[in-house]
C-alpha positions as CSV (number, residue, x, y, z in Angstrom):
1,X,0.0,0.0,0.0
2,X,1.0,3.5,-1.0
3,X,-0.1,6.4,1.2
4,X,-2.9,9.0,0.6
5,X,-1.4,12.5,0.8
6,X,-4.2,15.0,1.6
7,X,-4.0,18.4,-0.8
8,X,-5.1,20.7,2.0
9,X,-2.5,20.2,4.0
10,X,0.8,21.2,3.8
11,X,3.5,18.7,1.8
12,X,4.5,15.8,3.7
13,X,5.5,13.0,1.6
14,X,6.4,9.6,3.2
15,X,10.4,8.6,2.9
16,X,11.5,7.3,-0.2
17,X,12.9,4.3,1.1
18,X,8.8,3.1,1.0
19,X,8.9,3.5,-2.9
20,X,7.2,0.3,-4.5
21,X,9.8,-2.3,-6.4
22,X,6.9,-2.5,-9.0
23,X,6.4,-0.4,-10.2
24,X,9.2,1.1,-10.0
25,X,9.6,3.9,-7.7
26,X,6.0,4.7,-6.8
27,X,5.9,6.1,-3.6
28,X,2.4,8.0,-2.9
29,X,-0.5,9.2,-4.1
30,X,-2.9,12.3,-3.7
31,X,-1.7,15.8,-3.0
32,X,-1.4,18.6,-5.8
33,X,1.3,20.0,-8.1
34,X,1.9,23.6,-6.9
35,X,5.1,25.6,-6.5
36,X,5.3,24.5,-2.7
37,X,4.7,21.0,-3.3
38,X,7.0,21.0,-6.3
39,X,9.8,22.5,-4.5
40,X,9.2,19.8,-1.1
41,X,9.1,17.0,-3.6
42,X,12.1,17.7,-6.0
43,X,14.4,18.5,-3.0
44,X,13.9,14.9,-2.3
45,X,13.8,13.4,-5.3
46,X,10.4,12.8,-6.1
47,X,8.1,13.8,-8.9
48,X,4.9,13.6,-10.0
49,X,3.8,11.6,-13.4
50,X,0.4,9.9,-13.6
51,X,-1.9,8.9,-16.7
52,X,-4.9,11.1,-17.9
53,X,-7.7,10.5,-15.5
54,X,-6.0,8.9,-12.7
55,X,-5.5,10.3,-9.3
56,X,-2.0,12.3,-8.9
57,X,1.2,9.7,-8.2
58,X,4.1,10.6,-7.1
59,X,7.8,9.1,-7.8
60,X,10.9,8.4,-6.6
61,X,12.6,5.4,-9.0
62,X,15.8,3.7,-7.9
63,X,18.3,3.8,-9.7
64,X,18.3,7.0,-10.6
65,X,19.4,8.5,-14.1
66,X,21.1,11.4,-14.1
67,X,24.1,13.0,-16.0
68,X,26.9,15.1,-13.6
69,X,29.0,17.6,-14.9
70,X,31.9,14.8,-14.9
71,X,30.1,12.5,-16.8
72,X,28.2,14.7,-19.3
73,X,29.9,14.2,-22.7
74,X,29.0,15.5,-26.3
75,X,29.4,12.3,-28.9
76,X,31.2,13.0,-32.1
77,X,28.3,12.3,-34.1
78,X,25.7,15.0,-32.1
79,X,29.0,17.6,-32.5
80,X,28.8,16.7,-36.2
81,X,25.0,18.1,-36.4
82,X,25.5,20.9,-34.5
83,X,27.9,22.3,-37.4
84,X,25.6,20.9,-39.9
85,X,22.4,21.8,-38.7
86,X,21.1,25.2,-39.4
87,X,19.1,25.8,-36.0
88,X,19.0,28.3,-33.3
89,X,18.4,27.9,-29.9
90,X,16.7,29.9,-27.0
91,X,16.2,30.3,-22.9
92,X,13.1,31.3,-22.0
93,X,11.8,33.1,-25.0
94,X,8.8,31.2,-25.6
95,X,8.0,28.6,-22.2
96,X,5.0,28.7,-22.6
97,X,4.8,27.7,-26.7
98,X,7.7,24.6,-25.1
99,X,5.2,23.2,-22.0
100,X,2.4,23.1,-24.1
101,X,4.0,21.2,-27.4
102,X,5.5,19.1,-24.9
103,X,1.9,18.5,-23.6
104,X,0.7,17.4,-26.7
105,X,-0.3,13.2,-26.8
106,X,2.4,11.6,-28.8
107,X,1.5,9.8,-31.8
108,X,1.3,6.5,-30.0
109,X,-0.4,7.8,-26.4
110,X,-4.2,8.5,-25.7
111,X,-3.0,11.5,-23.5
112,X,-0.4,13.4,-21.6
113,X,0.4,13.6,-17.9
114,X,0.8,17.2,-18.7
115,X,-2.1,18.6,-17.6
116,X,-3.2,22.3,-16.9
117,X,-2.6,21.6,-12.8
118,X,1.2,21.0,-14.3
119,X,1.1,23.4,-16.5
120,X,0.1,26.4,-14.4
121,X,3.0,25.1,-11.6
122,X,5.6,25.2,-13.8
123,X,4.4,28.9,-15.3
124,X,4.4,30.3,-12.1
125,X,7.6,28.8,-11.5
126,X,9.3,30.2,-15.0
127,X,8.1,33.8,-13.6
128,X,9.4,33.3,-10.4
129,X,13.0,32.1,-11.9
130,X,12.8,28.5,-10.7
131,X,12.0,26.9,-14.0
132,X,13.1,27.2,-17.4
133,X,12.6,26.6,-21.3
134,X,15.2,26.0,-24.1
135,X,13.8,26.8,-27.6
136,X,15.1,25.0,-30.6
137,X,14.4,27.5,-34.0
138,X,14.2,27.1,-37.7
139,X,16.0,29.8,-40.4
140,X,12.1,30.4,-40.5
141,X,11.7,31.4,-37.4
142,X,9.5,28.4,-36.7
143,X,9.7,26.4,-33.4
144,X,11.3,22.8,-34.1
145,X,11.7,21.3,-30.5
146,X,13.0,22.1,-27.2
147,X,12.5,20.9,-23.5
148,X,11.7,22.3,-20.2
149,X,12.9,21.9,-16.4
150,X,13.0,23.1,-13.5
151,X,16.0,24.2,-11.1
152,X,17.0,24.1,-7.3
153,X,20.8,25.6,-6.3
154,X,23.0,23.4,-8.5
155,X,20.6,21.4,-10.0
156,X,18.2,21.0,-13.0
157,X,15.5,18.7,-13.0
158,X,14.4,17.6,-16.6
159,X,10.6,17.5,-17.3
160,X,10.2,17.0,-20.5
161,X,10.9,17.4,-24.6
162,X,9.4,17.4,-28.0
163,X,10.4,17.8,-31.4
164,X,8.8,18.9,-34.6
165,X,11.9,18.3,-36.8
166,X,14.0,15.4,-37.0
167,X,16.9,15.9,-33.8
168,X,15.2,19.2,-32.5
169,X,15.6,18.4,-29.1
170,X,18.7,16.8,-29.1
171,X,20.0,19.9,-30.4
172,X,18.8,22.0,-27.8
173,X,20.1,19.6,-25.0
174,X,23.5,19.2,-26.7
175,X,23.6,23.1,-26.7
176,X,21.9,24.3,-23.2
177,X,23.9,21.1,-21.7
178,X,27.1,22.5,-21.5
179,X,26.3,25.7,-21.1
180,X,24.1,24.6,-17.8
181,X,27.4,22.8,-16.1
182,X,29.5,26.2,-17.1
183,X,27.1,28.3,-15.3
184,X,27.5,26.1,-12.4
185,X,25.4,23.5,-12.5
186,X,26.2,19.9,-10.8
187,X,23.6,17.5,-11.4
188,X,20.8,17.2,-14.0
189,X,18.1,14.8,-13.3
190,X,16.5,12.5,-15.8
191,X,14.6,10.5,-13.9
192,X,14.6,7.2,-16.1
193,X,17.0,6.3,-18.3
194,X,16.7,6.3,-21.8
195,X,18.3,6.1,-25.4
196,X,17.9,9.2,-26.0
197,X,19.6,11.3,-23.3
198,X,22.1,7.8,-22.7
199,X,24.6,8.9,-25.0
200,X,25.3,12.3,-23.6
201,X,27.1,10.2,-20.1
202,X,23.9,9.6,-18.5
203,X,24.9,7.1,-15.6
204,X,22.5,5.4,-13.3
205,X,22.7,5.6,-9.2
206,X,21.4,4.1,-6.2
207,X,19.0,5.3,-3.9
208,X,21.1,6.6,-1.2
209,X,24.3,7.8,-3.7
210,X,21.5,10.0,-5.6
211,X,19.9,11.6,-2.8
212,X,23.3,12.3,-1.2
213,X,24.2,13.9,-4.2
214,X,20.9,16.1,-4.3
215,X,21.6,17.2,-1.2
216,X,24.4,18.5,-1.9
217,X,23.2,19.9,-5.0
218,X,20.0,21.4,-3.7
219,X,21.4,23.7,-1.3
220,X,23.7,25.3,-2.9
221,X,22.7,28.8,-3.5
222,X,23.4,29.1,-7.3
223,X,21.0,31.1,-9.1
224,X,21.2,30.6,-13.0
225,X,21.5,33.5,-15.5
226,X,21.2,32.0,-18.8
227,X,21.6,34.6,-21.8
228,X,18.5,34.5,-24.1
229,X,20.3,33.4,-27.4
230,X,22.8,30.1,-26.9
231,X,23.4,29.4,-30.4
């Protein structure tokens, strides 16, 4: 059994080390996705994801995949498009144009887990400096891909991406990537792993190595200045 977290309280979520094997990493159910309960969840590693029409779950999968600044790389082949490529990319020009394409139900799902509770968190967040967007562009002008996340001190939790054009958001992860870790970052969370972030030196830790390190990480008082243009 999971426990029932009651939204009118304040956010008390139940020690990660209660997370269900299977599925992996659930820890709780309940609650709401606000600023405050954002913030008390991500400083301990957990998240929320849940399918259209269920009640609001909440996360903390072990292992964990993340990418540090020591192990982030840039393969030769994603350096090749970035030369080849003729995109721009963006912070925080258009967040709201990135969190609602990346709301939109992929070809092969009947929903999204983005919903307007999630989306209205994360606005308020963008305005009050604790989340972000990266913008991928066309030489039209057009928006192509990008991704969104959200920051505490040192580190940046990634939420989610979408493309429009073939590498889009690869792109804009290859270029905001090492521009994050040069500003300071230490740690950017990806929650699960998978192919697609793998190749950039995505590594996979335990339970108590991860949430030492995002202690660490989380109380740090960095605040990120990101120029509007990165490439």
């Amino acid at each position: 059994m999971i426990d029932w977290l009651d939204e009118v309280l304040p956010p008390v979520f139940p020690a990660t080390s209660k997370a269900l094997n299977e599925p992996n990493g659930l820890l709780a159910a309940g609650g709401r996705v606000s600023p405050l309960w954002a913030d008390s969840a991500y400083r301990k590693g957990i998240f929320p994801w849940n399918d259209p029409g269920e009640a609001r779950l909440w996360w903390s999968p072990a292992p964990r995949a993340v990418i540090t600044a020591e192990s982030f790389h840039l393969p030769r082949t994603v350096r090749k498009l970035l030369r080849r490529e003729q995109l721009s990319v963006s912070c925080n020009l258009a967040f709201d144009s990135v969190i609602q394409a990346c709301a939109q139900p992929r070809d092969y799902e009947s929903g999204t887990w983005i919903c307007d509770e999630i989306i209205d968190c994360y606005s308020r967040l963008q305005r009050a400096g604790r989340a972000f967007s990266v913008e991928c562009w066309d030489t039209d002008g057009v928006l192509c891909g990008g991704f969104y996340g959200l920051t505490i001190g040192s580190a940046v939790f990634g939420e989610s991406m979408f493309s429009r054009r073939s590498n889009a958001s690869k792109l804009a992860f290859a270029t905001a990537a090492p521009i994050l870790f040069a500003a300071g970052v230490t740690l950017i969370d990806c929650q699960m792993k998978t192919e697609h972030l793998g190749q950039f030196g995505l590594i996979e830790l335990e339970r108590k190595a991860f949430e030492g390190i995002l202690q660490q990480a989380t109380t740090q008082p960095l605040q990120l200045m990101l120029p509007g243009w990165l490439a």
